[in-house]
Each structure stands twice: as structure tokens, then as C-alpha cells.
mmCIF file of the N, C-alpha and C atoms, coordinates in Angstrom:
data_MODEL
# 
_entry.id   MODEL 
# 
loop_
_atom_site.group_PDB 
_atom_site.id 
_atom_site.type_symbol 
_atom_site.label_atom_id 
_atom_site.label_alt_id 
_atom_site.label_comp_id 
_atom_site.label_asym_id 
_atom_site.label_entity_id 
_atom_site.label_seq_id 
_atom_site.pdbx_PDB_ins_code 
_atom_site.Cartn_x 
_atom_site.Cartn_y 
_atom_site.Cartn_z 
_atom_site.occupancy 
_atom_site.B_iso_or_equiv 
_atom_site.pdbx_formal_charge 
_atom_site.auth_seq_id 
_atom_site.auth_comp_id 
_atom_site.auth_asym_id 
_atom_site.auth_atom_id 
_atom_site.pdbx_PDB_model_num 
ATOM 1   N N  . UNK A 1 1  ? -13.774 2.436  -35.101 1.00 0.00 ? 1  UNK A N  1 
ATOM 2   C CA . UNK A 1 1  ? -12.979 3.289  -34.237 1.00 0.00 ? 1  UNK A CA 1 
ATOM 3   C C  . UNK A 1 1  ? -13.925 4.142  -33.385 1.00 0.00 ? 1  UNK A C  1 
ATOM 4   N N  . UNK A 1 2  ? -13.229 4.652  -32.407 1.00 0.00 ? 2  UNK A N  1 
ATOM 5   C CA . UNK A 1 2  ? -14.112 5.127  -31.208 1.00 0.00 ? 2  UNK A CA 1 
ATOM 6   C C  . UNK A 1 2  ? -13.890 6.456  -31.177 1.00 0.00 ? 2  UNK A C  1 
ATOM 7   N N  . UNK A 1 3  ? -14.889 7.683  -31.230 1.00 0.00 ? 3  UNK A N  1 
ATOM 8   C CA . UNK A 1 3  ? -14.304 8.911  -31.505 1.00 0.00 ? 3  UNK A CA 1 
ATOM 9   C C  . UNK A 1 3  ? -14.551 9.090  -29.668 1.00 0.00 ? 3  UNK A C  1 
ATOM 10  N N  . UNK A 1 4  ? -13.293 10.230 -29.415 1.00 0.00 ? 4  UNK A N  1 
ATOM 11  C CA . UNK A 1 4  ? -12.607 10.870 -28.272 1.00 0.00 ? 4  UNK A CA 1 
ATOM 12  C C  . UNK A 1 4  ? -14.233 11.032 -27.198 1.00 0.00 ? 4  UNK A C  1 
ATOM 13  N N  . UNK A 1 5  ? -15.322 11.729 -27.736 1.00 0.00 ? 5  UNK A N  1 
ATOM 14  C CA . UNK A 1 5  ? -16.076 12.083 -26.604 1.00 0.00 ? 5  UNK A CA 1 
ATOM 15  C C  . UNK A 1 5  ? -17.072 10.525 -26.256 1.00 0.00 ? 5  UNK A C  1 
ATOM 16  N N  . UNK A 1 6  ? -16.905 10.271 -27.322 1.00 0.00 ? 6  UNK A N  1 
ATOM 17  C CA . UNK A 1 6  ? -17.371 8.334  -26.546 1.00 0.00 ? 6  UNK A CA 1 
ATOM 18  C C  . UNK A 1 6  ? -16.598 7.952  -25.832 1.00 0.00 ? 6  UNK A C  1 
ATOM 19  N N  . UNK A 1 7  ? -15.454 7.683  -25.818 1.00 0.00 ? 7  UNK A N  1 
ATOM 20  C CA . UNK A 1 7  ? -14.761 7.491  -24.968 1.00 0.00 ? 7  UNK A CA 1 
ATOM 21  C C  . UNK A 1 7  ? -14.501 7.556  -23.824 1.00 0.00 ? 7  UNK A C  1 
ATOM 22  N N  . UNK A 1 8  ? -14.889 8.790  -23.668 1.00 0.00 ? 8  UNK A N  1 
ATOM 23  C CA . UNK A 1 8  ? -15.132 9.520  -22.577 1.00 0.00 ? 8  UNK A CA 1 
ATOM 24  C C  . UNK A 1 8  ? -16.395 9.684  -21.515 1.00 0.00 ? 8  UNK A C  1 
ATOM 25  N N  . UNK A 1 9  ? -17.207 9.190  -22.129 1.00 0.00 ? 9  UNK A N  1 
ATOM 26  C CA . UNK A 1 9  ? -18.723 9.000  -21.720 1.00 0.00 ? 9  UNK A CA 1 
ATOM 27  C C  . UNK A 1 9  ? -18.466 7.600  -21.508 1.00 0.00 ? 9  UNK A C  1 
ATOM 28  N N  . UNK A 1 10 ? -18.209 6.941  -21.651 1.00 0.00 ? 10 UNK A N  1 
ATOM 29  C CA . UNK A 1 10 ? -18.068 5.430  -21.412 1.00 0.00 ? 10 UNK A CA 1 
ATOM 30  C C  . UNK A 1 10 ? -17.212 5.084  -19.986 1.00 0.00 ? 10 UNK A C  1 
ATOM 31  N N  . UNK A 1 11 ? -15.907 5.863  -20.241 1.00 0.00 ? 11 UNK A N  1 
ATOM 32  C CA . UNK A 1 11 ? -14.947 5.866  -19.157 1.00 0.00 ? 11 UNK A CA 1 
ATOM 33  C C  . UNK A 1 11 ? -15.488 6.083  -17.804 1.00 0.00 ? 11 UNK A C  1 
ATOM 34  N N  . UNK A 1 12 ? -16.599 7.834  -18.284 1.00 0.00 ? 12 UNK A N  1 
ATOM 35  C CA . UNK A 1 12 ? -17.161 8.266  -16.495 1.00 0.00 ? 12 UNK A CA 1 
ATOM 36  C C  . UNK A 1 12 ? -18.138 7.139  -16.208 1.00 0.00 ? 12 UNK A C  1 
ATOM 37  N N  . UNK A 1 13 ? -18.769 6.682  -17.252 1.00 0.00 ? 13 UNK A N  1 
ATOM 38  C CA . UNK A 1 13 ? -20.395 5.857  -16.526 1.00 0.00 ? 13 UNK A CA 1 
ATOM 39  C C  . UNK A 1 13 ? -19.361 4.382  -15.983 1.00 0.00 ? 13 UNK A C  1 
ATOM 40  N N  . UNK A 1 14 ? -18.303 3.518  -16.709 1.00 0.00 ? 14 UNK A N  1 
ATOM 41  C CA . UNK A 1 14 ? -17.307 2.524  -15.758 1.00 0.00 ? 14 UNK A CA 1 
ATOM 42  C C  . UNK A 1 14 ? -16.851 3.163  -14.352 1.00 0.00 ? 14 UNK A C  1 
ATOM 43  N N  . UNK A 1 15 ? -16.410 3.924  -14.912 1.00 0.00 ? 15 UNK A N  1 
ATOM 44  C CA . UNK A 1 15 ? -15.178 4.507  -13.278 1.00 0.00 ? 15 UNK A CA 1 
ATOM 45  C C  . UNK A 1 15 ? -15.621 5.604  -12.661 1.00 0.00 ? 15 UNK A C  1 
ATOM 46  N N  . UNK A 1 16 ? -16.807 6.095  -12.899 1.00 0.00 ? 16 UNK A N  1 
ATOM 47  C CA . UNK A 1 16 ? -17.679 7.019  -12.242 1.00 0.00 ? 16 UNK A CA 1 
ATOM 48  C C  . UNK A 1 16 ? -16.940 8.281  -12.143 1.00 0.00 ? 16 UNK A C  1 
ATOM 49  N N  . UNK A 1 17 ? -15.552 8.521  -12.700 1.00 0.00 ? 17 UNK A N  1 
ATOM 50  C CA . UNK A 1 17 ? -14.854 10.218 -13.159 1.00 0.00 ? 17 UNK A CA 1 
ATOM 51  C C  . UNK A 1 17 ? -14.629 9.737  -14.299 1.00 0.00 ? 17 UNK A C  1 
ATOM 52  N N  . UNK A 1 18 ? -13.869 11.409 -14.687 1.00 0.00 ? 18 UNK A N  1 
ATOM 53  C CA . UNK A 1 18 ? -13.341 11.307 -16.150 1.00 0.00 ? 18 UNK A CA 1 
ATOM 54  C C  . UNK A 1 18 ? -12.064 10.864 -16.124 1.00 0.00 ? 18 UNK A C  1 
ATOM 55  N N  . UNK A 1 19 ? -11.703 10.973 -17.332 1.00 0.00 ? 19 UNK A N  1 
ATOM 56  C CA . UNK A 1 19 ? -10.442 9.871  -17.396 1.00 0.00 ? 19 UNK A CA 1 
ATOM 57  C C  . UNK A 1 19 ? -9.585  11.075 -16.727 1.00 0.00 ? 19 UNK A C  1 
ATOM 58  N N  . UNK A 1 20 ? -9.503  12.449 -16.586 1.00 0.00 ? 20 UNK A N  1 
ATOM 59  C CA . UNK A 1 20 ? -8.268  13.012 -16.282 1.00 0.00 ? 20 UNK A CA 1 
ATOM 60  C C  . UNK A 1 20 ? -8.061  13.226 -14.589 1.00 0.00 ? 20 UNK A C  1 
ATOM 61  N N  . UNK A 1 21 ? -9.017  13.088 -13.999 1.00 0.00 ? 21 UNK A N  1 
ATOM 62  C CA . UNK A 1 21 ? -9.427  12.800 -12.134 1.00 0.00 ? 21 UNK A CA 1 
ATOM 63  C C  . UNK A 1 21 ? -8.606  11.581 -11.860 1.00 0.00 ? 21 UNK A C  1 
ATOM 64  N N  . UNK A 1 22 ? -9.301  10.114 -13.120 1.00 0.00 ? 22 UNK A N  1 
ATOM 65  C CA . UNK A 1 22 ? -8.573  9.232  -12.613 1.00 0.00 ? 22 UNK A CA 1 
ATOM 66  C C  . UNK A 1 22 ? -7.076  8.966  -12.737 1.00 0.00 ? 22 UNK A C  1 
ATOM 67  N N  . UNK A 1 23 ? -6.616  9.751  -13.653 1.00 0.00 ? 23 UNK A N  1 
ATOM 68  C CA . UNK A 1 23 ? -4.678  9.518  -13.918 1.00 0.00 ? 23 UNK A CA 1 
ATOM 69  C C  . UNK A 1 23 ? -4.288  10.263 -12.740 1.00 0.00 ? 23 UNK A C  1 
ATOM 70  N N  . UNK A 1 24 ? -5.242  11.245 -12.712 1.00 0.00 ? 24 UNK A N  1 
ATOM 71  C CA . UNK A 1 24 ? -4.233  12.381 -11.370 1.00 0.00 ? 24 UNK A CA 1 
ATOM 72  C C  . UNK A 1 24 ? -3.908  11.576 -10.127 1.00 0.00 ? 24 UNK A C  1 
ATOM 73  N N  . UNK A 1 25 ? -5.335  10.660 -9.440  1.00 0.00 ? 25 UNK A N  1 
ATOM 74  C CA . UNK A 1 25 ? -5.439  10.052 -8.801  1.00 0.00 ? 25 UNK A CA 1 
ATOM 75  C C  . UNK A 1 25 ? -4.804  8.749  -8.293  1.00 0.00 ? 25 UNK A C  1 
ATOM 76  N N  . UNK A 1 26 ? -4.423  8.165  -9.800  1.00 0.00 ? 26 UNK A N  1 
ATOM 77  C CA . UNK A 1 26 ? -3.446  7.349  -10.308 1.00 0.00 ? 26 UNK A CA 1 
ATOM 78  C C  . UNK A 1 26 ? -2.168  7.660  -10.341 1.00 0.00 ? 26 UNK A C  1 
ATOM 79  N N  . UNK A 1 27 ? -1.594  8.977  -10.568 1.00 0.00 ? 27 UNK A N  1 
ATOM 80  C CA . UNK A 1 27 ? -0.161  8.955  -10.348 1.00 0.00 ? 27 UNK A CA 1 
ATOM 81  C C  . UNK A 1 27 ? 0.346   9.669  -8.968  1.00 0.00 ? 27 UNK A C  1 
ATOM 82  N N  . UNK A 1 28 ? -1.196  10.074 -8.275  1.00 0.00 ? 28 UNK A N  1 
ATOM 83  C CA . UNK A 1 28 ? -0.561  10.766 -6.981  1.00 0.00 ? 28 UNK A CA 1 
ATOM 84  C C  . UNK A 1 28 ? -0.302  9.119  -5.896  1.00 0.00 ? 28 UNK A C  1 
ATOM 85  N N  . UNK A 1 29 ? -1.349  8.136  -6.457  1.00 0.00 ? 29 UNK A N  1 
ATOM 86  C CA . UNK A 1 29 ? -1.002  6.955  -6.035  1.00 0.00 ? 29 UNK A CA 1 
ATOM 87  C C  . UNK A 1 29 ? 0.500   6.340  -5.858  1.00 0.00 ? 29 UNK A C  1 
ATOM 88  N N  . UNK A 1 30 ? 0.384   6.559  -7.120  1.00 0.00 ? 30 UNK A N  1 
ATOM 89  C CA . UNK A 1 30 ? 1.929   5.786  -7.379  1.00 0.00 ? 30 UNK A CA 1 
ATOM 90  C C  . UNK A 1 30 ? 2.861   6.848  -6.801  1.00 0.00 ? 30 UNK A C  1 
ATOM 91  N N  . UNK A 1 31 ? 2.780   7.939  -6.484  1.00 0.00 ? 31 UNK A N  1 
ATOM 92  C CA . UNK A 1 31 ? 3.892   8.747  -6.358  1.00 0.00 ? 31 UNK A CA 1 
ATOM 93  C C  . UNK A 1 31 ? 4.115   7.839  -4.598  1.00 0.00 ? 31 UNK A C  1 
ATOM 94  N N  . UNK A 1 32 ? 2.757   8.368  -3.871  1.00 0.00 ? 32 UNK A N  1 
ATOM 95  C CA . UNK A 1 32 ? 2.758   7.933  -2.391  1.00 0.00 ? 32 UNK A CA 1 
ATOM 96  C C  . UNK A 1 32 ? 3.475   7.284  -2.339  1.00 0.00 ? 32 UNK A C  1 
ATOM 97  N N  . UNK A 1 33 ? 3.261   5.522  -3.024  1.00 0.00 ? 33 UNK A N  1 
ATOM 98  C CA . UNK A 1 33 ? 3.945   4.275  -2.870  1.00 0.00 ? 33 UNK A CA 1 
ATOM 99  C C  . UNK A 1 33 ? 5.494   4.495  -3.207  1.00 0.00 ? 33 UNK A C  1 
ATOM 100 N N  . UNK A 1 34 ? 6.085   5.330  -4.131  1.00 0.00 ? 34 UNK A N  1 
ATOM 101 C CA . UNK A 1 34 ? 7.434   6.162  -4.373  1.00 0.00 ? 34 UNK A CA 1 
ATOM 102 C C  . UNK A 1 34 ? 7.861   6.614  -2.982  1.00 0.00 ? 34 UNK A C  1 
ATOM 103 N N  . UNK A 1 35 ? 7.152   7.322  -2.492  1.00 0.00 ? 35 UNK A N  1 
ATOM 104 C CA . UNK A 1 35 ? 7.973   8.424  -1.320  1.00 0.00 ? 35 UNK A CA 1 
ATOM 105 C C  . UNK A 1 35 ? 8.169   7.275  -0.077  1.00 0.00 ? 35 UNK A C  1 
ATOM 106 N N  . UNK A 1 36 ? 7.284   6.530  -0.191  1.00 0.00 ? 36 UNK A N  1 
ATOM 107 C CA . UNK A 1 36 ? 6.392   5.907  0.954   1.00 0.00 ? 36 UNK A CA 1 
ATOM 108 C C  . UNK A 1 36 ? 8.106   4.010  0.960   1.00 0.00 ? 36 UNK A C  1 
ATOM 109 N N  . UNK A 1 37 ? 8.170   3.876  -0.202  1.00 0.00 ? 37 UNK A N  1 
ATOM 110 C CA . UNK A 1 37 ? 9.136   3.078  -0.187  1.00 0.00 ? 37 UNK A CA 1 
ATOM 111 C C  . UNK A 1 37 ? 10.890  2.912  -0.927  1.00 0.00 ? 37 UNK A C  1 
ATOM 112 N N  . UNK A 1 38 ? 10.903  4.236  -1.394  1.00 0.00 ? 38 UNK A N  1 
ATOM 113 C CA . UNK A 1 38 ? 12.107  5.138  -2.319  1.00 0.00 ? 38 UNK A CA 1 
ATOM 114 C C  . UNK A 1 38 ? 13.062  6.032  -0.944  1.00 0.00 ? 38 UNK A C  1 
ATOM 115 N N  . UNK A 1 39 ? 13.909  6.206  -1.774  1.00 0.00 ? 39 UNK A N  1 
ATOM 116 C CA . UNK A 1 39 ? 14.742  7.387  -0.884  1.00 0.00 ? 39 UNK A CA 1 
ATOM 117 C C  . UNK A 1 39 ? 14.711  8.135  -1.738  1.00 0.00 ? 39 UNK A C  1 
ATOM 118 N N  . UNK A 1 40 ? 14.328  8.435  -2.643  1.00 0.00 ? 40 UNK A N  1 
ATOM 119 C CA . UNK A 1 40 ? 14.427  9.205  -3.990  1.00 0.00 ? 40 UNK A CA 1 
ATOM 120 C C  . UNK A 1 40 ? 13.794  10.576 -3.666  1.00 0.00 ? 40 UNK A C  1 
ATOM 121 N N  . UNK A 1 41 ? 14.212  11.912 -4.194  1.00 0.00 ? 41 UNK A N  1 
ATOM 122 C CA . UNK A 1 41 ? 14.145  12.719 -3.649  1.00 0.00 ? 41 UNK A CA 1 
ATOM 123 C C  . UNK A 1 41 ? 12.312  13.413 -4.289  1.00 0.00 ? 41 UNK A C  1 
ATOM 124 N N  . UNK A 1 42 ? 11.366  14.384 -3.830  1.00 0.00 ? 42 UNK A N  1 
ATOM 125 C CA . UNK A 1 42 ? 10.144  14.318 -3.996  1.00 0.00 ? 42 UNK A CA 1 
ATOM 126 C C  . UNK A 1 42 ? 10.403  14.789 -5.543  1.00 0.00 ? 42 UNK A C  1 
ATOM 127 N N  . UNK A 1 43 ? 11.276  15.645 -6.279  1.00 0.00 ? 43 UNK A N  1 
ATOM 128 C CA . UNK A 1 43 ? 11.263  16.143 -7.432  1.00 0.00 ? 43 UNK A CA 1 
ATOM 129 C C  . UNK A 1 43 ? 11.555  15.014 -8.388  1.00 0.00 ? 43 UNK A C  1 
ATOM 130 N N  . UNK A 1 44 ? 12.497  13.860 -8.028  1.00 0.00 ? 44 UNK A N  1 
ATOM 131 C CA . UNK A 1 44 ? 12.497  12.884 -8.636  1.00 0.00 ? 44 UNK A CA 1 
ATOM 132 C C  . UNK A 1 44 ? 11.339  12.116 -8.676  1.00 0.00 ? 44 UNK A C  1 
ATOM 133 N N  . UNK A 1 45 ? 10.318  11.558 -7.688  1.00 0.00 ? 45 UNK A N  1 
ATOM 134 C CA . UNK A 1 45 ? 9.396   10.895 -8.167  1.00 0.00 ? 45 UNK A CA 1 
ATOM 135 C C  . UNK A 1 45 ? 8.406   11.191 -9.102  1.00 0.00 ? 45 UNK A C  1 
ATOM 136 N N  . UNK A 1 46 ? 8.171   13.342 -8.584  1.00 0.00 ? 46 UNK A N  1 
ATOM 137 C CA . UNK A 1 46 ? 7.122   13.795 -9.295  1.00 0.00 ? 46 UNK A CA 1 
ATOM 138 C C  . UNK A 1 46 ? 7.682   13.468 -11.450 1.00 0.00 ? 46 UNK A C  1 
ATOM 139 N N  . UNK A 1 47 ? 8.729   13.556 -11.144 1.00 0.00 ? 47 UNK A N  1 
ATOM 140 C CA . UNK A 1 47 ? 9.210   13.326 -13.016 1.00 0.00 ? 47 UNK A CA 1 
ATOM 141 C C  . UNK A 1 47 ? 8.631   11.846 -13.250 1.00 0.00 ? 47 UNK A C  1 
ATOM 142 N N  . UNK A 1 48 ? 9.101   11.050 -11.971 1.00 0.00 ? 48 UNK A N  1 
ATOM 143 C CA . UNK A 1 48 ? 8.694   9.329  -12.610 1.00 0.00 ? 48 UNK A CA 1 
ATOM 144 C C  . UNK A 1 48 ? 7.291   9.052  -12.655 1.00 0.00 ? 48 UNK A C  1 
ATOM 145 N N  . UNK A 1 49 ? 6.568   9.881  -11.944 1.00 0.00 ? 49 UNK A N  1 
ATOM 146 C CA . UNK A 1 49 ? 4.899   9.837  -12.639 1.00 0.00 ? 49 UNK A CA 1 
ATOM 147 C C  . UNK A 1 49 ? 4.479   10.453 -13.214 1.00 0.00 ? 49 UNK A C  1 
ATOM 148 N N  . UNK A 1 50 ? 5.108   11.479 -14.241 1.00 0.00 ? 50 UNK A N  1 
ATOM 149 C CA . UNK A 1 50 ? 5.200   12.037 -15.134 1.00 0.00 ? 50 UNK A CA 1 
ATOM 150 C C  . UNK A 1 50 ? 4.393   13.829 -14.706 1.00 0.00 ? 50 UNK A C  1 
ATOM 151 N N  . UNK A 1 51 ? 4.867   14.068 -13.920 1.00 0.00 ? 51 UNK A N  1 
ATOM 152 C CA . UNK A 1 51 ? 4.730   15.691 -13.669 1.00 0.00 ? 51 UNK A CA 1 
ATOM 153 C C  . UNK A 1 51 ? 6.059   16.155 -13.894 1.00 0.00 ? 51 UNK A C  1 
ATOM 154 N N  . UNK A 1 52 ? 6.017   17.921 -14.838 1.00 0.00 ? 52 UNK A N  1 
ATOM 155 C CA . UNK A 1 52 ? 7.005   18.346 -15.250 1.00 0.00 ? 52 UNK A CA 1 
ATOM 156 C C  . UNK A 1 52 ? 7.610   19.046 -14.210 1.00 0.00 ? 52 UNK A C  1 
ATOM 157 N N  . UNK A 1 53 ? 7.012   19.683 -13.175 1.00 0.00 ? 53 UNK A N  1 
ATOM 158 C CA . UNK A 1 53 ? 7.667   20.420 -12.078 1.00 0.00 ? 53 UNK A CA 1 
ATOM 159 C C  . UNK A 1 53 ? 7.397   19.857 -10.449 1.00 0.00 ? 53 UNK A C  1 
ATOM 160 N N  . UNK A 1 54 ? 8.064   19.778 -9.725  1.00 0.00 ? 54 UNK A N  1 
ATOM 161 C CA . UNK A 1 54 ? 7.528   19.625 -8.263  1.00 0.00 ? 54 UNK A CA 1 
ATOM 162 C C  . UNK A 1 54 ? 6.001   20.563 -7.729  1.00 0.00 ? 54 UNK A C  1 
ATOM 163 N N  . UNK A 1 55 ? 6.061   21.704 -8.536  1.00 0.00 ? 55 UNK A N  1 
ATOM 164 C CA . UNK A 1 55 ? 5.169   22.274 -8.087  1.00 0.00 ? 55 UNK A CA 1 
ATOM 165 C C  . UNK A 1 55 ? 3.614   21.914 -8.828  1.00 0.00 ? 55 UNK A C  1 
ATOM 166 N N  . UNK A 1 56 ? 3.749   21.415 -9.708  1.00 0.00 ? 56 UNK A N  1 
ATOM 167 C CA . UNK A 1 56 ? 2.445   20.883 -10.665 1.00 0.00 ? 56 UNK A CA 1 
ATOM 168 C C  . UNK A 1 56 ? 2.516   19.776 -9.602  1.00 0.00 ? 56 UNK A C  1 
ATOM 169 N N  . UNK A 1 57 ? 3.545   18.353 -9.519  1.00 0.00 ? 57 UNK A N  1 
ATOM 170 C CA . UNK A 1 57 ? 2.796   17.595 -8.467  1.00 0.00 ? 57 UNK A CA 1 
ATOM 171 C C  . UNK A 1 57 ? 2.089   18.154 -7.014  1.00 0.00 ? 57 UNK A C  1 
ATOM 172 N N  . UNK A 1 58 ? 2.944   19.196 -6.346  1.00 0.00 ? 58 UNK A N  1 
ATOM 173 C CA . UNK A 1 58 ? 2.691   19.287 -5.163  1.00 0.00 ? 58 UNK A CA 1 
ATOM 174 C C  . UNK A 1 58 ? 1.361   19.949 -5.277  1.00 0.00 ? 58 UNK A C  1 
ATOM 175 N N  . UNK A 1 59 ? 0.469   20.680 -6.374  1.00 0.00 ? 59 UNK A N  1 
ATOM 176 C CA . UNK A 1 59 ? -0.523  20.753 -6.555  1.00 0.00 ? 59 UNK A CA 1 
ATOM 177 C C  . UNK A 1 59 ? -1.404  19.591 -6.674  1.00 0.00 ? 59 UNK A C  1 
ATOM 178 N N  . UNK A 1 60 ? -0.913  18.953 -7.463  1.00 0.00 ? 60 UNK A N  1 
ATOM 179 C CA . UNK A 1 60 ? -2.029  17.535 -7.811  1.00 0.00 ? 60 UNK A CA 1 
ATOM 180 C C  . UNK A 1 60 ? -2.295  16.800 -6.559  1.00 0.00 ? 60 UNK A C  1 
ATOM 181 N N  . UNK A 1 61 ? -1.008  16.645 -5.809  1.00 0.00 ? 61 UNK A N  1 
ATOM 182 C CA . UNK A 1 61 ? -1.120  15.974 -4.333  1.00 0.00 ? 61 UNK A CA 1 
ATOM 183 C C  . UNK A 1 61 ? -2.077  16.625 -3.603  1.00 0.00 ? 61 UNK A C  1 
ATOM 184 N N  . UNK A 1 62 ? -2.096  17.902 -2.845  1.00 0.00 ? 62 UNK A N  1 
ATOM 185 C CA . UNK A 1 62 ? -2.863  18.698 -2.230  1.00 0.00 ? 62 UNK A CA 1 
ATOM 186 C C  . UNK A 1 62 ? -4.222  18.561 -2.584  1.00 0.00 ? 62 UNK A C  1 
ATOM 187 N N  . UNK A 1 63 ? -4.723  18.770 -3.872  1.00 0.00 ? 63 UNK A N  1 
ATOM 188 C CA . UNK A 1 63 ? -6.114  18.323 -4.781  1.00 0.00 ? 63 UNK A CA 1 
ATOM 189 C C  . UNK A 1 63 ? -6.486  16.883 -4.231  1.00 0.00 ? 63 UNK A C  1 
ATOM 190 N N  . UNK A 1 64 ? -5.770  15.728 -4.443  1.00 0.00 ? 64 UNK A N  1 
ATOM 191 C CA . UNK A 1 64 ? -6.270  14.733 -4.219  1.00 0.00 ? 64 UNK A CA 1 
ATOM 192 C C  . UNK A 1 64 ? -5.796  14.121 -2.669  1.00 0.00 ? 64 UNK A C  1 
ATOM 193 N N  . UNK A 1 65 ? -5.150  14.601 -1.740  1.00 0.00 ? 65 UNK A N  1 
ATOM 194 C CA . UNK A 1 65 ? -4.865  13.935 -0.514  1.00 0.00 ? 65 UNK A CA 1 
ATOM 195 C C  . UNK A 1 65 ? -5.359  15.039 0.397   1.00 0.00 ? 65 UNK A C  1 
ATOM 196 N N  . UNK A 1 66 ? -5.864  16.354 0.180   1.00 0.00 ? 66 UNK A N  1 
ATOM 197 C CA . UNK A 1 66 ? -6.146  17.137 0.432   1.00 0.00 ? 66 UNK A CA 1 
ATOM 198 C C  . UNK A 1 66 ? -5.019  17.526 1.606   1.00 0.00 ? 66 UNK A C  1 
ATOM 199 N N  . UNK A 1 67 ? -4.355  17.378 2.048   1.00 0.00 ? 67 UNK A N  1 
ATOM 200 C CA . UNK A 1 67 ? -2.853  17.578 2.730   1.00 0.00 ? 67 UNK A CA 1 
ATOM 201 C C  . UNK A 1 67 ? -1.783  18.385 1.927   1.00 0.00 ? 67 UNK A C  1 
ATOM 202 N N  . UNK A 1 68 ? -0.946  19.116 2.658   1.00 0.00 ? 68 UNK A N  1 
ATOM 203 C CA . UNK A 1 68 ? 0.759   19.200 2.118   1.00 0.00 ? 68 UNK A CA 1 
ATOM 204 C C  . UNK A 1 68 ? 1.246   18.503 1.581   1.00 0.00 ? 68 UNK A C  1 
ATOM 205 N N  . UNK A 1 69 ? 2.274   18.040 1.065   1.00 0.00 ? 69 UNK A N  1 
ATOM 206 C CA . UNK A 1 69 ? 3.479   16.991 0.923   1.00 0.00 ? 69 UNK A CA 1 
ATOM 207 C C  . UNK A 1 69 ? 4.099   16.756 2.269   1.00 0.00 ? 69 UNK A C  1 
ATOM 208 N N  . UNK A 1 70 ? 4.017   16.519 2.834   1.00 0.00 ? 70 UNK A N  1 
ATOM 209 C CA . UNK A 1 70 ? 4.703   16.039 4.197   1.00 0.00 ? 70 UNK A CA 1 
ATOM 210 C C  . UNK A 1 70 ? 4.696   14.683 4.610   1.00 0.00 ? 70 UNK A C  1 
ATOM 211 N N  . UNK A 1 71 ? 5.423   14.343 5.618   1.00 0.00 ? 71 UNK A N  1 
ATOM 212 C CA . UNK A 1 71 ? 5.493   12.661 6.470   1.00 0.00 ? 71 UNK A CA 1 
ATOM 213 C C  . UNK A 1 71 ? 4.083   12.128 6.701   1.00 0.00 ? 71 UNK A C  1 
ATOM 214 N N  . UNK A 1 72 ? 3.706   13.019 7.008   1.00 0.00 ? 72 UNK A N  1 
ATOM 215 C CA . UNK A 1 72 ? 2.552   13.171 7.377   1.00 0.00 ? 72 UNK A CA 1 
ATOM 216 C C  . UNK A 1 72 ? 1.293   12.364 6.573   1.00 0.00 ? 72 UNK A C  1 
ATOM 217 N N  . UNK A 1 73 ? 1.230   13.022 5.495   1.00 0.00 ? 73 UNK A N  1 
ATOM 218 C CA . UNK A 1 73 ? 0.224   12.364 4.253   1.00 0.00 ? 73 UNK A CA 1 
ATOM 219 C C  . UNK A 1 73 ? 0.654   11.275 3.886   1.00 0.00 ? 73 UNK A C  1 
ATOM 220 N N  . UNK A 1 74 ? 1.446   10.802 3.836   1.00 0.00 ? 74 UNK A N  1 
ATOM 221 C CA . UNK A 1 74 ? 2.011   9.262  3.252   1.00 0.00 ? 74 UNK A CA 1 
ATOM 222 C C  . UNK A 1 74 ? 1.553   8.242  4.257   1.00 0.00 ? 74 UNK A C  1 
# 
């Protein structure tokens, strides 16, 4: 078995971040492709990639698209 900080050292030297850069990165992805082909409203997608509030995504978005939430960024 693999203890947690190996894991983790293994993950950054493959994917060159840590594993928690790449999920953020990963679900602001998937959210885009949500807004980008959904009618679904932005509070609904942020739940389907698993953020608890609109405002925790609309943070994570801003961090990684460096933009607003707007038409715009998508």
C-alpha cells in the first residue's frame, strides 16, 4: 500500500501539480464544457462538479480562467 505523501510526490513529478490544482482544473473544465453546451443554470453545474456553493465555484473559475464567470470566458 501506498502511504498519502507518496502519492503525492509521484502525482506532482507525472502531472507536474499536485493532485488538488489538477481536480480544480479538472472540474472548472468540465464545468466550461457544462455552461458551454447545457442550459442548466451556473449554480446547477457548479453542484454537478461537485462545488457546494456558486460562490466556491465562481472562485475556483476566476483562479483558473483568470476571468469572471461570464459569456465571455467560455
Amino acid at each position: 500500500m501506498i502511504n498519502t505523501s507518496t502519492l503525492k510526490e509521484i502525482f506532482k513529478a507525472v502531472y507536474g501539480q499536485p493532485i488538488a490544482t489538477y481536480m480544480k482544473e479538472f472540474r472548472v473544465r468540465q464545468a466550461m464544457k457544462l455552461l458551454r453546451e447545457t442550459n442548466d443554470t451556473i449554480a446547477d453545474i457548479a453542484s454537478q462538479v461537485g462545488y457546494q456553493t456558486q460562490g466556491k465555484f465562481s472562485s475556483a473559475f476566476q483562479s483558473i480562467v483568470k476571468m469572471s464567470l461570464s459569456p465571455e470566458a467560455l
